[in-house]
C-alpha positions in Angstrom: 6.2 -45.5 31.4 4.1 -44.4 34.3 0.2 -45.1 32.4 1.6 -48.6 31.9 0.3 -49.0 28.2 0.9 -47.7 24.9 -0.7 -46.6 21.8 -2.1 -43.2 23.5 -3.3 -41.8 20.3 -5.6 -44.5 20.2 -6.3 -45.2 23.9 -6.0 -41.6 25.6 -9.8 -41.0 27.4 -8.6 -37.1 27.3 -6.9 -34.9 25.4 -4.8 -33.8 27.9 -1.8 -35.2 29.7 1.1 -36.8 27.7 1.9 -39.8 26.6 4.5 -41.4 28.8 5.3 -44.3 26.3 8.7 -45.1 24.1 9.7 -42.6 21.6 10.6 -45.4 19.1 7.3 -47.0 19.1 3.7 -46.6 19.5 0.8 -45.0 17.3 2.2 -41.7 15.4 -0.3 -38.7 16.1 1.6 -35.3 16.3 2.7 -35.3 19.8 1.2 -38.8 20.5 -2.0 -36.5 20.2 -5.3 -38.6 20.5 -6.8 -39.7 17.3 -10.4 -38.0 17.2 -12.9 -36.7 14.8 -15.0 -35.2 17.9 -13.0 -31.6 18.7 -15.5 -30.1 20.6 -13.8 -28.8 23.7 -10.2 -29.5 22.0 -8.4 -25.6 22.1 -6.0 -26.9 19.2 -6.8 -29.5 16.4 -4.2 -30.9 14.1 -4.6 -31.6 10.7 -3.0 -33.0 8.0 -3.4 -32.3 4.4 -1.4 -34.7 1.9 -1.5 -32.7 -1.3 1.2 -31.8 -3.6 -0.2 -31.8 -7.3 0.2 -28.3 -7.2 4.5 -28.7 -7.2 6.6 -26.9 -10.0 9.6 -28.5 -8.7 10.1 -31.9 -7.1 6.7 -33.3 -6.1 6.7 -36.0 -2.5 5.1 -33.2 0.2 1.8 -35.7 0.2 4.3 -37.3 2.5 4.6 -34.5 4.3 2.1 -34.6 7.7 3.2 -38.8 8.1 6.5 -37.6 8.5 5.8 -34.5 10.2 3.7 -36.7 12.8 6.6 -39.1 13.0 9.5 -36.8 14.1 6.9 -35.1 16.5 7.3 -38.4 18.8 10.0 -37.6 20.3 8.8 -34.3 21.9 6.1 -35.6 23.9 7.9 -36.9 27.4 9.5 -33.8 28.5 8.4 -30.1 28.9 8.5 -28.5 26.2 11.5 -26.4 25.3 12.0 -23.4 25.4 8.5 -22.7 26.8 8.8 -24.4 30.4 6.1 -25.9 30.3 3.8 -29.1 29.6 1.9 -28.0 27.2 -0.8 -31.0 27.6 -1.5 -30.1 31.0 -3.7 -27.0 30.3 -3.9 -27.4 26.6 -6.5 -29.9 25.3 -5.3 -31.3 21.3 -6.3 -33.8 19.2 -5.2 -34.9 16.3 -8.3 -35.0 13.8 -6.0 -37.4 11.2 -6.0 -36.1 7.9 -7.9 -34.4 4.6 -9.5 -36.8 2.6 -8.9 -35.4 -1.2 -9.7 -37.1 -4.5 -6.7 -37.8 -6.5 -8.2 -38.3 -9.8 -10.3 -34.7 -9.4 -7.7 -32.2 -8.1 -10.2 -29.5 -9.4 -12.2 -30.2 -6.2 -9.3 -29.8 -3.7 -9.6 -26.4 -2.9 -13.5 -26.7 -2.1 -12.5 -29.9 -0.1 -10.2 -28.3 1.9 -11.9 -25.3 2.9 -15.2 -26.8 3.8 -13.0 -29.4 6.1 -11.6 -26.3 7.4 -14.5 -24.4 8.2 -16.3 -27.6 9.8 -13.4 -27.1 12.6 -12.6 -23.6 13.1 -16.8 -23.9 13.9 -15.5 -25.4 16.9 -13.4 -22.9 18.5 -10.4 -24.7 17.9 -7.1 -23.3 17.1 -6.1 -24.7 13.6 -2.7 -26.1 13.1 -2.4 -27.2 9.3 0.1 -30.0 8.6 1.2 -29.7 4.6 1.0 -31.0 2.1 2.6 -28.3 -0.9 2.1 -24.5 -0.2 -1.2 -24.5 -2.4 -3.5 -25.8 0.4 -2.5 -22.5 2.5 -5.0 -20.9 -0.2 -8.4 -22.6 1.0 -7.2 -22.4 4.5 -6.9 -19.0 4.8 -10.3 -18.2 2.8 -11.5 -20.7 5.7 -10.3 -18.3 8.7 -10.8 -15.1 6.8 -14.4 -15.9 6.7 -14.4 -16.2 10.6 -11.8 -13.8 11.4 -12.2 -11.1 8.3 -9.0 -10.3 6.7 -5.8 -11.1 8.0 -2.2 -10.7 8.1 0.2 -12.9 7.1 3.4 -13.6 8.2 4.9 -16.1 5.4 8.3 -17.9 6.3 9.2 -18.8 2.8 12.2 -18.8 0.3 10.0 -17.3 -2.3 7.0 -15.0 -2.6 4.4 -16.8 -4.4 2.5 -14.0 -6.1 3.0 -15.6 -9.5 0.3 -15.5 -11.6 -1.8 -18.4 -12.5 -5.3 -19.0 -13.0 -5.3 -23.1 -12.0 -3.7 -25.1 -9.0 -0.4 -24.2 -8.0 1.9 -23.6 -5.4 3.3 -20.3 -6.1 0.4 -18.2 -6.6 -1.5 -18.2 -3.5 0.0 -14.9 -1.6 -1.4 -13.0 -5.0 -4.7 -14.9 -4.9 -5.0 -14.1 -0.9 -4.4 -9.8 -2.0 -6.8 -9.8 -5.2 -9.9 -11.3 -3.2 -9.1 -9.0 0.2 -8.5 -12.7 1.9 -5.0 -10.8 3.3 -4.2 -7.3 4.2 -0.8 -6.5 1.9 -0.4 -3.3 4.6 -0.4 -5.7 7.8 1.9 -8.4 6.1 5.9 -9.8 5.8 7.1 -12.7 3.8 11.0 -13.5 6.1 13.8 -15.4 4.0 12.6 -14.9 0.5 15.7 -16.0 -1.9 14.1 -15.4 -5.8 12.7 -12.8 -7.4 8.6 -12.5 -8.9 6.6 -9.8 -11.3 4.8 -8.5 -8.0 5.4 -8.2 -4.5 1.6 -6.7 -3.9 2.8 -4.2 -1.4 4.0 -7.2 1.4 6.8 -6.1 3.2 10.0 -8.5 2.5 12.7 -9.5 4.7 15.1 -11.6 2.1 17.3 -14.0 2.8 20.9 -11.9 2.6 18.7 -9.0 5.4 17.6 -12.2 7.5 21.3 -12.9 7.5 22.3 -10.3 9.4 19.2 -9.5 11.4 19.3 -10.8 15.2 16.2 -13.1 16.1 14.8 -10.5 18.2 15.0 -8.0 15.5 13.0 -10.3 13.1 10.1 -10.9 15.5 9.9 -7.1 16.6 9.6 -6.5 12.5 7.0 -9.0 12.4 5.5 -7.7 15.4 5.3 -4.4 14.1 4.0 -5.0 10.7 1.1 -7.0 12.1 0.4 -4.3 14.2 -2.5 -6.3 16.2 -4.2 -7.5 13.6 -5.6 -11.1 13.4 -3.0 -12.8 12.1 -2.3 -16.3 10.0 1.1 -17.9 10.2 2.6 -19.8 7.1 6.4 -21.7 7.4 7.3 -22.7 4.6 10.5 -25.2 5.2 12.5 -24.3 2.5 12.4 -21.2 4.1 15.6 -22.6 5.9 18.8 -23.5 4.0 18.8 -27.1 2.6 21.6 -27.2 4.8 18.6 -27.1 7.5 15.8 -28.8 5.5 16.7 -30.7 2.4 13.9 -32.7 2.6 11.4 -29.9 0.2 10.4 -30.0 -3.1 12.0 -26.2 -4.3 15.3 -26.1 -2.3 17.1 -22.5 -2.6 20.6 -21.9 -1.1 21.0 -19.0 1.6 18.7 -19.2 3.8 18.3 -19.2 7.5 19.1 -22.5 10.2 16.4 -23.5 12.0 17.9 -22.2 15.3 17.3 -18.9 14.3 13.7 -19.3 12.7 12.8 -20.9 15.4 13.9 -18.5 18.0 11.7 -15.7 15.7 8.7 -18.1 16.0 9.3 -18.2 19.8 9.2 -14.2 20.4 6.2 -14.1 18.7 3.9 -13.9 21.9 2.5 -10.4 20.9 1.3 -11.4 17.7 -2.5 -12.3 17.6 -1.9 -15.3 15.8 -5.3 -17.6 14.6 -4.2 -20.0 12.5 -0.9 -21.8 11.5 0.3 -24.3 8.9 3.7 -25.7 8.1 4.4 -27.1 4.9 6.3 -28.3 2.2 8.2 -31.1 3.6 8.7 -34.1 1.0 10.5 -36.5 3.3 11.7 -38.9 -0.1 14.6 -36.1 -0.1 15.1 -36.0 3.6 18.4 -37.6 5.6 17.9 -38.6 8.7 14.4 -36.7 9.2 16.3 -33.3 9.3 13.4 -31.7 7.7 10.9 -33.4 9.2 12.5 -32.9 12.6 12.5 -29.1 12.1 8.9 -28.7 10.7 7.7 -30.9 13.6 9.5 -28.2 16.1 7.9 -25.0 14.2 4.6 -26.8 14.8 5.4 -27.3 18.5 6.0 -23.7 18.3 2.7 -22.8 17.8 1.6 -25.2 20.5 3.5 -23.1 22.4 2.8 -19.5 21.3 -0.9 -21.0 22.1 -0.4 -22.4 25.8 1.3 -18.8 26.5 -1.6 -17.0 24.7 -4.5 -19.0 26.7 -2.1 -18.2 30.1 -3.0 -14.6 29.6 -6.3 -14.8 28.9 
């Protein structure tokens, strides 16, 4: 423990360097991240968004970014694998806490949640969204679609969510994204979907049984090339994985991917323009022994990487 003292998402004067402090104790930012509402010169700000009114399933995925945040701890001391590298040695993060939402008027969420958003993508700041259910991707890519224009998406997800639905809910936001030009259905891939809706709005699909017997490399290159260079927002989805992998999630579907190979995808994704990331649906009441949480706190790492690589280029 080389900075002799502890707590360093409290105490940290930068928001560089890492922690150096015991895994099993200490404040729980991501990453031992510092706490801050000031992001002004941060490159990536971390965000948590404890919603999950929105569930048709098993509700819990308010829970989501503390456990998220807590598995995180662990990955702070050593470089960062599989990236080689520190990632807090160039790459300025805070952790900005989380989305203050009123749980008696759920009608305002949306509103809430974009307006947060757009307050910090103001900044410069790469965006990584910590869920929270799958609705809150909805304001959050209205937030970077007004910066960036339409987008992308590449959607790591058991199922499509281009149900229809004129309130709050969780399955719906992909068709809601198409309708309003938010995403560009041409420039899009949902990987690992496992059911069946009315409309897939012209996305192209990678289901679970294809993902199956794709390699890793062969999923990114699809990704890659569907994208095609265009500004791109990244959604995971954890029941994307088997429950085998992430039973910890409020609409577990059998089939899917391990996290080894989803995680090897996210990590060829260097060629992807990528502006904005979230990882949701983890409801840690039906975790074991933080699996889920565990995994969903490596795919956001991921992204810390993708990002370190991306400013390494510029």
């Amino acid at each position: 423990m080389a900075s002799g003292q502890i707590d360093n998402a409290f105490v940290a004067s930068t928001a560089r360097g890492n922690a150096h402090e015991p895994t099993y104790s200490g404040a729980l930012s991501f990453m031992r991240r510092k706490f801050s509402k000031k992001v002004a010169g941060a490159d990536a700000v971390v965000w948590g968004i404890p919603f999950d009114a929105a569930v048709t399933n098993r509700p819990g995925a308010r829970f989501g970014p503390q456990a998220i945040r807590r598995a995180s701890a662990i990955m702070d001391n050593d470089p960062q694998y599989p990236f080689h590298h520190e990632f807090f040695d160039t790459l300025a993060v805070v952790d900005y806490g989380d989305c203050l939402l009123d749980s008696h008027h759920h009608q305002k969420t949306p509103r809430t949640i974009e307006r947060e958003a757009a307050k910090l993508l103001k900044s410069g700041a790469f965006l990584l969204s910590l869920g929270g259910d799958h609705f809150v991707t909805w304001p959050l890519l209205k937030a970077h679609a007004a910066v960036h224009g339409p987008l992308a998406l590449v959607q790591f997800d058991a199922h499509q969510d281009t149900w229809p639905s004129t309130g709050i809910s969780h399955g719906s936001f992909v068709a809601h994204a198409v309708e309003q030009g938010i995403i560009d259905p041409d420039r899009s891939i949902q990987i690992g979907i496992r059911t069946h809706a009315p409309d897939d709005y012209g996305i192209k699909i990678l289901y679970g049984y294809e993902v199956e017997e794709m390699r890793a490399s062969d999923i990114a290159y699809a990704i890659t090339e569907r994208t095609g260079g265009k500004k791109t927002y990244v959604t995971f989805d954890i029941d994307c994985l088997d429950p085998a992998f992430a039973p910890g999630t409020g609409t577990p579907v059998a089939g899917g991917p391990s996290s080894a190979r989803m995680l090897s995808v996210l990590r060829q994704l260097n060629r992807v323009d990528i502006v904005g990331a979230d990882v949701v649906e983890v409801a840690p009441a039906y975790d074991h022994a933080d699996i889920t949480a565990i995994a969903a706190a490596a795919v956001a790492q991921a992204y810390l990487g993708l990002l370190v690589e991306k400013k390494a280029r510029a």
